[in-house]
C-alpha positions as CSV (number, residue, x, y, z in Angstrom):
1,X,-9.8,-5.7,-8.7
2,X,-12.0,-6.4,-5.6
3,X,-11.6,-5.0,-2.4
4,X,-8.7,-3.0,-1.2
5,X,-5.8,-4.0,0.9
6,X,-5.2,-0.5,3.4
7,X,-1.9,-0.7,6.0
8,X,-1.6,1.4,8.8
9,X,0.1,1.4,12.2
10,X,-1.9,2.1,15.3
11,X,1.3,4.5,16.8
12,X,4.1,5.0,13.5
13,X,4.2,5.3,9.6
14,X,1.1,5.4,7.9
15,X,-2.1,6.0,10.3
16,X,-5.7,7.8,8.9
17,X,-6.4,11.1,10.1
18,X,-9.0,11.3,11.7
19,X,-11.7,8.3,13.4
20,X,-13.8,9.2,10.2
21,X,-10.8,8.2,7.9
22,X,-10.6,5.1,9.6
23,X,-14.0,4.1,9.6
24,X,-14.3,4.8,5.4
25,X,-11.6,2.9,5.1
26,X,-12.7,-0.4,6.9
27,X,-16.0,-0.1,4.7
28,X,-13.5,-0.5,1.6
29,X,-10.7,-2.4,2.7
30,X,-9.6,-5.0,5.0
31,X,-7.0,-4.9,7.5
32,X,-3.7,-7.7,7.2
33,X,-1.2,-8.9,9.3
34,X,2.5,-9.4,7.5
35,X,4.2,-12.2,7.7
36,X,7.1,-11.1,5.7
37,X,10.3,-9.4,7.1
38,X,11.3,-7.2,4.1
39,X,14.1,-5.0,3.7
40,X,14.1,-3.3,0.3
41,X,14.6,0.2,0.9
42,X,17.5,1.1,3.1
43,X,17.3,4.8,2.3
44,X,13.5,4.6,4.5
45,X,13.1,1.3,6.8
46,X,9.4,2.2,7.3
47,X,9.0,1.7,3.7
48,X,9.4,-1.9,4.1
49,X,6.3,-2.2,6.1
50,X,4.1,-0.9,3.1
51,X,6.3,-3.7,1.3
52,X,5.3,-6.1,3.7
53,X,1.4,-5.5,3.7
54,X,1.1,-5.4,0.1
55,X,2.6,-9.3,0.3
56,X,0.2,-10.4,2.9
57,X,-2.3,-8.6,1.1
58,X,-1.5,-10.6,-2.1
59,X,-2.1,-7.5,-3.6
60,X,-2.4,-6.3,-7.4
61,X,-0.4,-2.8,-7.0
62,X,1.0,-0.2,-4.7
63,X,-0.5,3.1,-5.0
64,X,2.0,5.6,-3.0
65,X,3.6,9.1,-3.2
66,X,6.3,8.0,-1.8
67,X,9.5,8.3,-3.5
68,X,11.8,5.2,-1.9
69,X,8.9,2.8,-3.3
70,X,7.9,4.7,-6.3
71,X,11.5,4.4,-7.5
72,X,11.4,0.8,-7.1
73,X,8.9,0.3,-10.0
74,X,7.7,-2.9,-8.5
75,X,8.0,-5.4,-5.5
76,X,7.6,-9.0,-6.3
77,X,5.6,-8.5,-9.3
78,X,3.5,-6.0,-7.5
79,X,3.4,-2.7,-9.1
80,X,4.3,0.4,-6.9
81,X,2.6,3.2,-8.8
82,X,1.4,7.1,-8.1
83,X,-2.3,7.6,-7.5
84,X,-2.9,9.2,-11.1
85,X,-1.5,5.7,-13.0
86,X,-3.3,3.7,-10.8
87,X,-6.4,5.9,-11.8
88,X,-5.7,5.7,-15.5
89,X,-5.5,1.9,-15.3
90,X,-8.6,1.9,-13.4
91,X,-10.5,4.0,-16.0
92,X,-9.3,1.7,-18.8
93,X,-10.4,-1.4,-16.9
94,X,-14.0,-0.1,-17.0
């Protein structure tokens, strides 16, 4: 896994804290643009937009709390997994 894939919206769903939050995350992560229109969770729309990034991201897995994409188990052979599995995997990769 190299660098990570963050996805946040200036004014709506998922946005860093603080300016501080924001800058730490720019030293670890890179900023896309989707290209995609997805709709895969009709229980949340804003879910979709996490969906989207992680396709213009090309990225390797989802790591979310979030119950609409957790209970999707995966999105285009991109896992959607909870912070501790994604951790676990991590650790065994080392």
């Amino acid at each position: 896994m190299t660098k990570a894939s963050a996805c946040w919206e200036t004014n709506s769903i998922v946005r860093p804290r603080s300016r501080e939050t924001d800058k730490q995350l720019r030293v670890v992560a890179r900023t896309v643009t989707p290209t995609d229109n997805v709709n895969a969770v009709d229980a949340d729309p804003s879910d979709n937009r996490i969906l989207e990034c992680a396709l213009a991201a090309e990225a390797e897995v989802t790591v979310t709390g979030d119950t609409h994409l957790l209970s999707l188990g995966s999105f285009r052979d991109i896992p959607i997994q909870r912070v501790a599995r994604f951790l676990e995997a991590f650790q065994e990769r080392r």
